[in-house]
N, C-alpha and C positions, 0 to 999 in steps of 0.2 A: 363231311366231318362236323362233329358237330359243336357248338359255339360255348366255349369257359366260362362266358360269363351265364351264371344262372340265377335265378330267385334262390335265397335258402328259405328252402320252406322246413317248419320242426319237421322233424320225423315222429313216426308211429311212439306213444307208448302205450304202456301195459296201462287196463283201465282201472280207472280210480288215481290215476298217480303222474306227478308232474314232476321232472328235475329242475332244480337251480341252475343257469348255467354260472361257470365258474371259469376264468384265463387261463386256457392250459397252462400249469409252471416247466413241465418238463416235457423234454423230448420223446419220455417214454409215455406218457398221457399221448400225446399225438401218435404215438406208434400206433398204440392201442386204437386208438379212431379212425386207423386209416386205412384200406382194403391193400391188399396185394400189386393191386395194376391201380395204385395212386402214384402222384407224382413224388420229387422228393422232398423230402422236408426243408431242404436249402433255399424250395420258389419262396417268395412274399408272400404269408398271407395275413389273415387278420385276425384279433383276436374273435371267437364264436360265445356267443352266451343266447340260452335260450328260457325266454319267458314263463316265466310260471306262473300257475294260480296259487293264491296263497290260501293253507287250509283252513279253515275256520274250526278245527280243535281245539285248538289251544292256542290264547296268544302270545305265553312265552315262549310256545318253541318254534313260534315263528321267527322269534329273535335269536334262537342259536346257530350258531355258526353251521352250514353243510357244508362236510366232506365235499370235494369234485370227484365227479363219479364219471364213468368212461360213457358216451350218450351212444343209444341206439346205433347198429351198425345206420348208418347215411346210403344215400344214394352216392354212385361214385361222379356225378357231378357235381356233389357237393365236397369232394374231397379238398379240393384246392381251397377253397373257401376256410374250411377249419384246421388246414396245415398251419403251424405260428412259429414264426423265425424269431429265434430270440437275442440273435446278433444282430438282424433288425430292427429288432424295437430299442434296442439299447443305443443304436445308432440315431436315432431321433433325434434334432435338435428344437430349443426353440427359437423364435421368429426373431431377429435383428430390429434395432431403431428404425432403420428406413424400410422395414417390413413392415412395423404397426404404423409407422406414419403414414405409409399408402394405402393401410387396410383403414385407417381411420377416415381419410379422403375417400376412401371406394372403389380407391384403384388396387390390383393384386401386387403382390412382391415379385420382386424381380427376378428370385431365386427359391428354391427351399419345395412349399409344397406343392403336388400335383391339381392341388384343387382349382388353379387358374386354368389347367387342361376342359375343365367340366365346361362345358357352355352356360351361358347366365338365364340358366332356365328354372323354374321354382320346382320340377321334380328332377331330381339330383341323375346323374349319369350312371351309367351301369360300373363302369371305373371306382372302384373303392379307393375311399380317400387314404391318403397318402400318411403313415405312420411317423416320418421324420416330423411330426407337427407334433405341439406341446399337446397335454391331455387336454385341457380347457378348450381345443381346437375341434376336438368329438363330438357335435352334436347330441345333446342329452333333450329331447325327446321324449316323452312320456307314452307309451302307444300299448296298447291291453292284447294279449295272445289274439283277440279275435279279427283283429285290424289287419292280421298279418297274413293272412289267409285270403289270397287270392289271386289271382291270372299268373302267368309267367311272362307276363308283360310289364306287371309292374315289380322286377330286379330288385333295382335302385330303391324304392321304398320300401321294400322286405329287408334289404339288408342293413338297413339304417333303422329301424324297428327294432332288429336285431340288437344293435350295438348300443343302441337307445337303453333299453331294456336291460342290458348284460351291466352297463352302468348302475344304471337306477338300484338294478337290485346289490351288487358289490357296494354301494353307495349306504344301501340299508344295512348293511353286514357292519360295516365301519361302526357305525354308529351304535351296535349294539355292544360293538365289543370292543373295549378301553384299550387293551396294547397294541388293536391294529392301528395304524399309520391312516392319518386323513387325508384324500385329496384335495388338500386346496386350493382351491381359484387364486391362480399366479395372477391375474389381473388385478390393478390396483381401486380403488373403489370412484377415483376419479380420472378420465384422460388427460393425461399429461398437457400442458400447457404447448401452443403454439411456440415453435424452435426458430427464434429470430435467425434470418440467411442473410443479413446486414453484417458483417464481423464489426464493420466500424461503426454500429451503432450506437447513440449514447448509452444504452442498457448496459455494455459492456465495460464505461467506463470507470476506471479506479476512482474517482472521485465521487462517483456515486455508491461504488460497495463499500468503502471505509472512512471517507470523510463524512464526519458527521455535521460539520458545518453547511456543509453543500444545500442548495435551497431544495431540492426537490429530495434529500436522503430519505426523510420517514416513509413519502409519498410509494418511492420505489422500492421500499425493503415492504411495505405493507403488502405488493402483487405482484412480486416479480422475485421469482426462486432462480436459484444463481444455476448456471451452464450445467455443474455435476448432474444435474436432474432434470432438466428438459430433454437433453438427448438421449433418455434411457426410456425401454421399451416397457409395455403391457407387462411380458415375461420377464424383466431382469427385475432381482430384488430394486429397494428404495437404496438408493443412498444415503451414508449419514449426514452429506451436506447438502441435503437435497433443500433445507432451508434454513435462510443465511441470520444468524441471531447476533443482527449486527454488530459484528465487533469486527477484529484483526484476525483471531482466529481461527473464524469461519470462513472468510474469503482465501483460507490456505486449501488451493484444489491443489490439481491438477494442469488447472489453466493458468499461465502467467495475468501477473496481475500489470504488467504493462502494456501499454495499447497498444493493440495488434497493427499491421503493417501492411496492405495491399499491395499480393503482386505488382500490378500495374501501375500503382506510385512508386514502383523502387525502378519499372523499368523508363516510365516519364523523366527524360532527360532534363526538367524544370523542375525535377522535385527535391526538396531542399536546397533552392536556393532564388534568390534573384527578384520577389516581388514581396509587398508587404502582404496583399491581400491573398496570394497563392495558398489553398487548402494546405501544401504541405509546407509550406516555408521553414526555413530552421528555427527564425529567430520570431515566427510568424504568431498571429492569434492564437490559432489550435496548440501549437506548443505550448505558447503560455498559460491557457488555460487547462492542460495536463498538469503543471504544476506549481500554478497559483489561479484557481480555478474566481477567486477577488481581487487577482492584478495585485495583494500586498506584498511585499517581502517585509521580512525582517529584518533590521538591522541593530548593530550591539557596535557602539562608538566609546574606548573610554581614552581618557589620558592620563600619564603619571611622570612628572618628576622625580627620576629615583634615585639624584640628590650622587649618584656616579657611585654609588654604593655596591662594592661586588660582589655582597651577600644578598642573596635574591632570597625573598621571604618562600618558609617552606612549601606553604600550595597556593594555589592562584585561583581556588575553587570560590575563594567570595568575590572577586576580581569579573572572569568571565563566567561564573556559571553561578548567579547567583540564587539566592534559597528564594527569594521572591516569584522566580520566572519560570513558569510551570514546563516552558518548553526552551532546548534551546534556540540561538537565532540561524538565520540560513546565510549570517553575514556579518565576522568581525574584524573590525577595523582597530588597532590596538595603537596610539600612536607615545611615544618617551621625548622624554626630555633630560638630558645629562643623564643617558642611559648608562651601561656598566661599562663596563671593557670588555665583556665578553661576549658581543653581539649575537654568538651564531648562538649560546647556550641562550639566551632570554629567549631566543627563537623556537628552540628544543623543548621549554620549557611549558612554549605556548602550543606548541602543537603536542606535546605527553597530554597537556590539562584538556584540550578539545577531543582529543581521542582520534580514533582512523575515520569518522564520519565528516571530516574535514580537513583539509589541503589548503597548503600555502599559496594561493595564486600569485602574491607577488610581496617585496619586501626591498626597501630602500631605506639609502644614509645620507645622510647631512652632517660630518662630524659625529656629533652625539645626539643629534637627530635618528631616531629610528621611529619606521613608520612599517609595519604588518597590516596584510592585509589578509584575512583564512573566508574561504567560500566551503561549503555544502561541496563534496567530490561530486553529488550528479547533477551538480550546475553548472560547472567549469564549461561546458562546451556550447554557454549561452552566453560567454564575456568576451569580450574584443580586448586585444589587443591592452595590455595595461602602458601607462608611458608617466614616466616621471621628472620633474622639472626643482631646482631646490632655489631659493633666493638667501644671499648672506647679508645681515643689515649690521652687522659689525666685522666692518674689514682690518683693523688692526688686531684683533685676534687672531693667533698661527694656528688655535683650537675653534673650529666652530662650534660653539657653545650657543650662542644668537642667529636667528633664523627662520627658513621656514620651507617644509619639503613638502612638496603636492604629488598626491598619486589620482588618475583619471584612467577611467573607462568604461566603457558602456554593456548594460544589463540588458538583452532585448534590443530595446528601442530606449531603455532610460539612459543619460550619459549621466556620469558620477563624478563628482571631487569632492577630493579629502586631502585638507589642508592643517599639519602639525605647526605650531608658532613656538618661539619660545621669545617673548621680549623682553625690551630692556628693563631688565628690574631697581626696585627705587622708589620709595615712596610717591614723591614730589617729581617723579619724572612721567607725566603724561604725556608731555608731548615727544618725545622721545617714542616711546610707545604711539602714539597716534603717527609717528614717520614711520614706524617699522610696518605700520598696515597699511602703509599707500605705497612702500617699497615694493611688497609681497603684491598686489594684485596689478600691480603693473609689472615686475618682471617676470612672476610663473608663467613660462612659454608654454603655456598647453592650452589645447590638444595641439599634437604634430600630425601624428598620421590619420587617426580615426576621426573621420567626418563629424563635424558638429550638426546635430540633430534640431538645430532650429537657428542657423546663421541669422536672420532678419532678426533675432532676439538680443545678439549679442555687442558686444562693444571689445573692441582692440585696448581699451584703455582698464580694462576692470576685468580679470580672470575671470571671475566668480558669474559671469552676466553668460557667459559660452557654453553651461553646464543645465542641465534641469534640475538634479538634487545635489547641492552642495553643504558640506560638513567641513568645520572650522573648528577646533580642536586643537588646547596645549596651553602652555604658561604664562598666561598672557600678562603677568605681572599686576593687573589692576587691583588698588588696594582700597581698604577700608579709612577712609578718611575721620578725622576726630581724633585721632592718637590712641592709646594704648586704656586708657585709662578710661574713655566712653563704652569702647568696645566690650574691657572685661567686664561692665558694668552689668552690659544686657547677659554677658554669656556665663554669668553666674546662675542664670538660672536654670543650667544642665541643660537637655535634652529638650525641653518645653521653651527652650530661648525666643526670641521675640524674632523672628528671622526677617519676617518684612521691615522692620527696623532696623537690621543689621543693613539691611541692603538700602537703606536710605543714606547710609554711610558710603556705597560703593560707587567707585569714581569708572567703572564700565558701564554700569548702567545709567548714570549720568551722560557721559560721552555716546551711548547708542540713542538716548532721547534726542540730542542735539544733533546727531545727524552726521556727525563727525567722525566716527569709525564703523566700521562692520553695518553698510549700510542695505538696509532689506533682509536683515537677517532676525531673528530669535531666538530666544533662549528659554527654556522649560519651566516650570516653575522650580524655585529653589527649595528643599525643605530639609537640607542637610547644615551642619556647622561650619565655620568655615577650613579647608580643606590644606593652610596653610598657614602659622609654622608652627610642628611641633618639634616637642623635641625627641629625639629617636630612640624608641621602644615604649615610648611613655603614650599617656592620653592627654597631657598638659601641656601649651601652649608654652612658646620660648620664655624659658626662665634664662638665659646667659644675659650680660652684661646688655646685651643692643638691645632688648626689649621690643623684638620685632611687631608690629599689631599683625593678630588673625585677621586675612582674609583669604577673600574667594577668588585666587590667583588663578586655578584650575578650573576651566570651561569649556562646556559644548555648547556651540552653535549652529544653527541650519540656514539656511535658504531654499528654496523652491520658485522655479519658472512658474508653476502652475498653482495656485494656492487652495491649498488643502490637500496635497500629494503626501505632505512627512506628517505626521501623527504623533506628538510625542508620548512614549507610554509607561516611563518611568524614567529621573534623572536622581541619581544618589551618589554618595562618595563611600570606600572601603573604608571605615575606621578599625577594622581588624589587620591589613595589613599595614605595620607601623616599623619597615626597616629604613623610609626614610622621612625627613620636618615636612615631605607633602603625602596625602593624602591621595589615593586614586580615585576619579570621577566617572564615571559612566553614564552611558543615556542607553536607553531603548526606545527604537521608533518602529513603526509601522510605517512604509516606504511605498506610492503607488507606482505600479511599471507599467511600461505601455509596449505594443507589440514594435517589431524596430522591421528594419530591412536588413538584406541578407547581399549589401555593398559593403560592409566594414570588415577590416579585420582583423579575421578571429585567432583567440588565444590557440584555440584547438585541442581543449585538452591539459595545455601545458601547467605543468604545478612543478613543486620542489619535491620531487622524488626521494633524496636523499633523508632529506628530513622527516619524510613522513614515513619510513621506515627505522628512523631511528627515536623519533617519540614511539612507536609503536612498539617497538623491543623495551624501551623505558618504562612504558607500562605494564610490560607482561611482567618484569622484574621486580618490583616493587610489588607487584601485587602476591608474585610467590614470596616474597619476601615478607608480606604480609601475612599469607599464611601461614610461614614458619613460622614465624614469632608468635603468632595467635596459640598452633599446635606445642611449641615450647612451653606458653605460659600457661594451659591445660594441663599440660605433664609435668609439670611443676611445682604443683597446687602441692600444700600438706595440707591433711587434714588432723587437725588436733582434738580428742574427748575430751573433756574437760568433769 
């Protein structure tokens, strides 16, 4: 019997005259070509086009479109050859990512075409290449009618001449004629970049596609096109985020922008938890540097006497989120003094103004001592354990109104305190005030439970020596010495007042020079008025009968184990919110953290739930309500001609 596969050699034509071959479109062209005792049209076969010479008559009508015309009866071993399955060809796919990336290495695909069957021989196998392959897969070949003419040995080269050919010329058809469809080369004009198989590579991480701070950001947005576009093939269109124009935007795929997670650390029985140095640790390096890739945090410390006032001024927007501070902070510490009566609304109030990007980690009383503490929601499960300790310095009061409440606990590896005062007030009473701060850092018991992060540092006798960043904050009653009458002297001259003057009058920063209170601590520079008394809804200083002197009652103070950890980056007072004779103060720092161990314990999580579901309904309401009224006062409008 004799062997299918054969040369296609042209057949005879009539002399003087050459046809175009053209891809049979229909099954009844193929009828037409195919003898009686051929196979059926259902086998595979391949498209046929046969070479021509082109006339030199005329050379526009070399350019016009030819009809496909039915070619010479064939030999009937040529029949199989020009049969064309046209649910075949439509079945074609093309070639997958890990199909161009092994044909780019030089290796074949895994799957798909028959062409890995051919042996790696440089004249091609009598096996005709495989149609589920893209067009651009068809060798195009340029080879003249006379090349094609010879032995029946050489198959494989006649019929790739063949199809070489049948291209070229449908190729020049294209081109002459504007409504036919071009084939164009689906390959792209460069090879795709090398597909990092690190997942936990730095390339991958969020701090390098959207932080612009990051040291190496320009470097790696300059050569390095984000995931959407490395793992896409030759044949699939480009992506539109195939490069990344550095912003927030762009980095919005398909791939999560949090760092990917490794089997094999999720099944390592040591992973998150138990050493400092350990790749995965919780509280470990690599975490921190997912999300303070400079060890800062932020932090927002104010304090306010609000004087027990149960009208709480209408927003708190110059308060915590002030117009200065282009971002907000990742950590507010809010501490009161003679706060209202209605502890839990000041609470509601503070979480409505932060918004749901922040949760109440912790919140304690002393009388009328309140002290809040709001964290960043996807920080919470990097803080230990919060613990709070209160000191009374006036024990014949049934009200604690004098005092002082400490909240402690640790960020990572930094341990924290924050410490609210409110002292004895009274012009002429320093030392009064100088007992209430040897009271306070002698009896704050903390820490209790969470380990102190640097024992050999600290002292049993002095809270404040136990802590690495510590925060001092609240009424400390210290006043402006000279009477009433020096005072208003300098503070006549509004807004431009002489401030380092004023404060040559102040009996706290006299007592921290001598060494006598708040020792090892500092304070920011000062460039606000002073923050107390006025009088309530006004901008002028106490007009009643007592003629109190304006001072800088209201203060934040720092400390730091490590010096140059706290950065202070802005220290001012609210002169807009005026419902009580003080004044709100605030600081902002930049805070450094350092990696901790994963022996302490953690909060886990835990916030005020309740609360943060009901600032969060507070805000949706207000804001519909806001745009009622806005649509009211639209439909409302008249217009009058005049």
């Amino acid at each position: 019997m004799p062997s299918e596969s054969v040369c296609l050699r042209p057949p005879q034509q009539p002399e003087g005259r050459m046809l175009k071959g053209q891809l049979p479109s229909t099954e009844k062209d193929l009828a037409q070509s195919s003898s009686p005792g051929s196979l059926p049209s259902t086998s595979p076969v391949l498209p046929f086009s046969i070479p021509a010479k082109l006339s030199s008559a005329d050379p526009q009508t070399e350019a016009k479109p030819i009809a496909p015309r039915p070619p010479a009866r064939p030999r009937p071993r040529l029949e199989r050859a020009l049969s064309l399955d046209d649910r075949g060809w439509r079945r074609r796919r093309f070639r997958g990512s890990h199909e161009d990336l092994a044909a780019q290495n030089g290796a074949s695909p895994s799957r798909g075409s028959e062409q890995r069957e051919a042996p790696p021989s440089p004249t091609p196998s009598l096996s005709p290449p495989c149609l589920s392959t893209s067009l651009q897969e068809i060798p195009k070949c340029r080879r003249g009618p006379g090349s094609e003419e010879g032995s029946p040995s050489s198959g494989g080269t006649c019929l790739s001449g063949v199809l070489s050919g049948s291209l070229d010329l449908l190729h020049r058809d294209e081109l002459c004629t504007a409504h036919s469809p071009r084939l164009a080369g689906l390959r792209p004009p460069r090879p795709p970049p090398a597909m990092d198989l690190d997942i936990t590579s730095s390339s991958l991480r969020t701090a390098n596609k959207v932080d612009s701070d990051h040291a190496d950001y320009k470097l790696r947005m300059q050569t390095r096109l984000v995931r959407a576009h490395s793992s896409l093939g030759p044949g699939r269109p480009r992506s539109p985020l195939a490069c990344d124009s550095c912003s927030l935007r762009s980095a919005k795929s398909a791939f999560s922008l949090l760092a990917p997670i490794r089997t094999k650390d999720v099944r390592s029985r040591s992973y998150l938890e138990g050493s400092l140095l350990a790749s995965g640790a919780l509280l470990g390096a690599d975490e921190l540097a997912r999300y303070f890739p400079d060890r800062n945090v932020a932090l927002f410390v104010a304090t306010w006497n609000m004087q027990g006032q149960k009208e709480l001024p209408p927003s708190l927007d110059e308060l915590l989120l002030p117009a200065e501070a282009d971002y907000a902070q990742d950590l507010y510490v809010v501490g009161v003094q003679e706060g209202c009566s209605d502890r839990r609304e000041w609470e509601t109030r503070l979480q409505e103004t932060l918004g749901p990007h922040y949760v109440l980690l912790s919140s304690a009383a002393h009388g009328v001592l309140y002290l809040s503490l709001f964290i960043r929601r996807d920080l919470i499960w990097f803080c230990s354990e919060v613990e709070c300790s209160t000191v009374t310095t006036r024990i014949v009061s049934q009200i604690k109104t004098k005092g002082a409440l400490g909240v402690s606990f640790t960020f990572f590896g930094t341990s924290f305190l924050f410490i609210t005062s409110h002292f004895t007030s009274g012009d002429g009473k320093v030392a009064e005030r100088l007992l209430d701060y040897a009271r306070t850092v002698q009896a704050l018991a903390l820490p209790r439970n969470v380990p102190d992060t640097n024992p050999y540092r600290s002292s049993a006798a002095d809270v404040t020596t136990r802590f690495d960043e510590v925060f001092w904050f609240g009424d400390f009653n210290f006043r402006l010495s000279g009477g009433r009458a020096t005072v208003d002297a300098l503070l006549l001259q509004g807004p431009e007042a002489d401030v380092p003057a004023l404060l040559q009058h102040d009996q706290l920063t006299r007592e921290m020079r001598k060494g006598s209170v708040f020792k090892g601590f500092q304070e920011p520079d000062i460039h606000f008025l002073p923050s107390y008394k006025f009088d309530i809804g006004k901008d002028t200083y106490d007009s009643t009968s007592k003629q109190r002197t304006p001072s800088y009652t209201d203060r934040v103070l720092y400390r730091s184990r490590h010096k140059g950890d706290i950065c202070p980056v802005k220290y001012a007072s609210c002169p807009g919110i005026k419902t009580s004779d003080h004044r709100p103060v605030y600081g902002l720092f930049r805070v450094k953290v350092r990696p901790g161990r994963d022996n302490i314990p953690l909060a886990a999580g835990k916030f005020d739930r309740e609360l943060y579901l009901i600032g969060i309904k507070r805000r949706i309401s207000k804001e519909i309500q806001r745009q009622q009224a806005l649509k009211n006062q639209n439909s409302s409008t008249i217009c009058t001609v005049s």
